[in-house]
C-alpha positions, 0 to 999 in steps of 0.5 A: 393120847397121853401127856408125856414126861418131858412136855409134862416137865415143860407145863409144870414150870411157871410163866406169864400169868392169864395168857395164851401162849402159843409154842411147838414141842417137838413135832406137835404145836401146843398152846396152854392157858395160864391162870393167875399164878402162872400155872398151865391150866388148859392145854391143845396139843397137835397140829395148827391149821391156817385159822391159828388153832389146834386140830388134835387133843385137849387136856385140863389140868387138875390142880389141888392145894391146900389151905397153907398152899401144899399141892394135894392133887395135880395132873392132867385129864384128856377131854377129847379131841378138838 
């Protein structure tokens, strides 16, 4: 499974830093970690079971800056299924 255009669009926008945040997109339900700067950083994509959590794939976001801040490296790497 690979991250599409338009949830890659959703992730690449800022929100509340250090959380879990739990939405649906689409058909699927995601939930993304933030780091300290809003970024989504850790994301589980496909259908949540009665204990809350994900049953699907698992993607980690690979970002890279510079010392002046510039993004050198960003995208999202497939870890397997949870």
């Amino acid at each position: 499974m690979k991250i599409g255009e338009k949830l890659r669009k959703k992730l690449s926008k800022k929100f509340e830093p250090g959380q879990m945040l739990h939405q649906k997109f689409g058909r699927y339900d995601i939930s993304f970690k933030t780091d300290e700067e809003g970024n989504a950083i850790s994301l589980f994509v496909g259908k949540r079971n009665a204990e809350g959590n994900i049953q699907g794939e698992r993607f980690v976001r690979i970002l890279t800056r510079d010392i002046n801040g510039k993004v050198l490296k960003d995208h999202w790497d497939g870890k397997g299924r949870t």
